[in-house]
Rosetta silent file (secondary structure, phi, psi, omega in degrees, C-alpha in Angstrom):
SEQUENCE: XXXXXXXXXXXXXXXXXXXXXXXXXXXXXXXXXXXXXXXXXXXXXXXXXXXXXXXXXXXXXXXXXXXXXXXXXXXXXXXXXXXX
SCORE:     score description
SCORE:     0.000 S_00000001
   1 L     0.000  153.352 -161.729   -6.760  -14.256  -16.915 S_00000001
   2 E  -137.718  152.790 -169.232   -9.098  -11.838  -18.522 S_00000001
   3 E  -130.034  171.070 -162.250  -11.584   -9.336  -17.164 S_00000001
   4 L  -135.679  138.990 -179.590  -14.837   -8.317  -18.803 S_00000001
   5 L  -139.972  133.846 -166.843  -15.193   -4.258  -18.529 S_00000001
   6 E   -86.728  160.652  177.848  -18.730   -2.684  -19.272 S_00000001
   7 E  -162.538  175.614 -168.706  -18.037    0.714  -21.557 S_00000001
   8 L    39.685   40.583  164.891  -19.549    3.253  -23.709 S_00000001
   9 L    78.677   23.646  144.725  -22.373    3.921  -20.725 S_00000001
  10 L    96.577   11.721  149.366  -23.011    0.051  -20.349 S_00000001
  11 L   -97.648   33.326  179.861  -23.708   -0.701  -24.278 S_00000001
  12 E  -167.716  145.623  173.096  -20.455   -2.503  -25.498 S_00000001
  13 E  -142.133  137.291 -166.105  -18.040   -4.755  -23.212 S_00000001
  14 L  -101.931   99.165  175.111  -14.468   -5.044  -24.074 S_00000001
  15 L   -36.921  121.940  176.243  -12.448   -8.094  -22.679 S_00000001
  16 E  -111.706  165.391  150.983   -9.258   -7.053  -20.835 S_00000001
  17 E   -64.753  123.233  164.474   -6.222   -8.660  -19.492 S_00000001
  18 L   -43.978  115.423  154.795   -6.216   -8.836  -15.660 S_00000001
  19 L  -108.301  153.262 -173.880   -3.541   -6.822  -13.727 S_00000001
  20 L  -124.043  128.714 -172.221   -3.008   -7.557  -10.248 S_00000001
  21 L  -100.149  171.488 -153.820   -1.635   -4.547   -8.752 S_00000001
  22 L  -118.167   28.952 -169.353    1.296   -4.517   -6.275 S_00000001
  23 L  -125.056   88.958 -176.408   -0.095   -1.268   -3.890 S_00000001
  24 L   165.425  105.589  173.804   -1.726   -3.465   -1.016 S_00000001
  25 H   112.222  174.189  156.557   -1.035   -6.248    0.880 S_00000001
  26 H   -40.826  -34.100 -168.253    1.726   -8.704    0.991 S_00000001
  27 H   -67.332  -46.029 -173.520    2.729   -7.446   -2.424 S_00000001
  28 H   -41.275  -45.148 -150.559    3.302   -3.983   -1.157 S_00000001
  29 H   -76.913  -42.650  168.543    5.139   -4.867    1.674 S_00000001
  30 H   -57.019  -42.966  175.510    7.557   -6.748   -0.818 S_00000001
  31 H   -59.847  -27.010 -179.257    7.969   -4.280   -3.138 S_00000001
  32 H   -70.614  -39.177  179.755    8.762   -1.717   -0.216 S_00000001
  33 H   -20.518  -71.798 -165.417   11.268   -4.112    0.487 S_00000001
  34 H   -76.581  -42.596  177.258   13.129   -4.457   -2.745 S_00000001
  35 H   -64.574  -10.654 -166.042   13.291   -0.477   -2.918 S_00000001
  36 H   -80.501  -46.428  148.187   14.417   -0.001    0.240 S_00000001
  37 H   -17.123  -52.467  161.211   17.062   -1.951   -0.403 S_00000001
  38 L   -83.008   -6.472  173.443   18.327   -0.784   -3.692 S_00000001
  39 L   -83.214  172.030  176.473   18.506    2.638   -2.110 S_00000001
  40 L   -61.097  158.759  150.748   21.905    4.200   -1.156 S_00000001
  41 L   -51.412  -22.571 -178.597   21.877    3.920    2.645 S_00000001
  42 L   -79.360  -16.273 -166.492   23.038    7.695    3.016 S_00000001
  43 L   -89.506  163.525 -143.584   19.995    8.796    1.062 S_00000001
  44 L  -105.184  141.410 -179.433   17.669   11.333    2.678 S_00000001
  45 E  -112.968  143.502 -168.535   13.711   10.156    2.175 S_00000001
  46 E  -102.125  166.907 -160.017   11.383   12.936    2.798 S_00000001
  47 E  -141.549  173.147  163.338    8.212   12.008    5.365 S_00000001
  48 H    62.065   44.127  173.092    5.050   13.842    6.967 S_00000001
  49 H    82.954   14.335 -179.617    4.329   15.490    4.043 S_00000001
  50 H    89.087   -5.880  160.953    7.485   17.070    2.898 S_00000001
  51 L   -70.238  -54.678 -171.053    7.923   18.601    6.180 S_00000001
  52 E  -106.523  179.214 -171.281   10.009   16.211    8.166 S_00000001
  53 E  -142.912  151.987  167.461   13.657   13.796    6.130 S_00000001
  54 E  -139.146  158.319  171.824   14.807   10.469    7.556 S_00000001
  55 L   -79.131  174.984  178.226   18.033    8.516    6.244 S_00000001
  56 L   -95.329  -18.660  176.083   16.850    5.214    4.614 S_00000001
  57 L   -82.226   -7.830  165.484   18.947    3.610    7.021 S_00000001
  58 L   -85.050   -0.977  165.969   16.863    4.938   10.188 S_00000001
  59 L   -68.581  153.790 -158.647   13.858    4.186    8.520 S_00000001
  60 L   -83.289 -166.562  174.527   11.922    2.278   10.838 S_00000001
  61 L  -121.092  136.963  177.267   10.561   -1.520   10.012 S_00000001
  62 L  -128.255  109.578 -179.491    7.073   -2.036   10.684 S_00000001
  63 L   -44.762  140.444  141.587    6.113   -5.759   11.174 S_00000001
  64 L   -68.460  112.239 -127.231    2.948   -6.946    9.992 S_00000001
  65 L   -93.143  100.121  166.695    0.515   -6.710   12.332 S_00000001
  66 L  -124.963  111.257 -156.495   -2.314   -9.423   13.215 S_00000001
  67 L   -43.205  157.204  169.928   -5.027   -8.970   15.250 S_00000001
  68 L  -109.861   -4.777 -156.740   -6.447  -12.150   17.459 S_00000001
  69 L  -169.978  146.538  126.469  -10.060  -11.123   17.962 S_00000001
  70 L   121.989 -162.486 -177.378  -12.229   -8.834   17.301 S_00000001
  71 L  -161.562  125.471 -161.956  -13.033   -6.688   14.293 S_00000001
  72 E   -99.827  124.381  176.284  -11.149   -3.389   13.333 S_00000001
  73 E   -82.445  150.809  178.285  -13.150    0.171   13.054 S_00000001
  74 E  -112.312  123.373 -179.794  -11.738    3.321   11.264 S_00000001
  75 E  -116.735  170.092  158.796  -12.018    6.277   13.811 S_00000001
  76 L    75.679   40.602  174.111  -11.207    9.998   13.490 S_00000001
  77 L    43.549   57.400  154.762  -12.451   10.425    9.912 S_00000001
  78 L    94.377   24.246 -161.714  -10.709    7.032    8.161 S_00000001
  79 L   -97.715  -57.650  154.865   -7.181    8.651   10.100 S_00000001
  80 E  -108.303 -152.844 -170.230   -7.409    5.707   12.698 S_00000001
  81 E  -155.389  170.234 -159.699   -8.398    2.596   13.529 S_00000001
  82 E  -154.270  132.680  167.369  -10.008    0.551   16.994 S_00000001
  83 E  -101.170  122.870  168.850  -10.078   -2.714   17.605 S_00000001
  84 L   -97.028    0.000    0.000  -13.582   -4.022   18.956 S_00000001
């Protein structure tokens, strides 16, 4: 699948090959998977910004989450989120 990209300030358009990226989504969540996986269990992953370390085996698992109602808002300047 191919993508049409406007360039040189919108006079010339160059046909590209589509990539569908893997940082989103179902994909992510797979991909998090397979690494998690392939790490040692002993090894230390660092979190909060380089401040705090977890083992990979104490990281936690966080289901995917789906809402029943409603519509979800970003609060706190994009940090959290509200369900209305």
């Amino acid at each position: 699948m191919s993508t049409k990209l406007v360039i040189e300030r919108g006079t010339g358009i160059r046909e590209v090959e589509r990539v569908f990226t893997i940082w989103s989504g179902e994909a992510f969540l797979e991909y998090q998977k397979k690494k998690m996986f392939s790490l040692s269990p002993n090894m230390i992953i660092s979190t909060k910004r380089g401040t705090g370390s977890l083992k990979v085996v104490e990281y936690p698992y966080v289901p995917k989450k789906m809402h029943l109602g409603g519509f979800i808002i970003s609060t706190g300047r994009g940090t959290g989120t509200r369900l209305l």
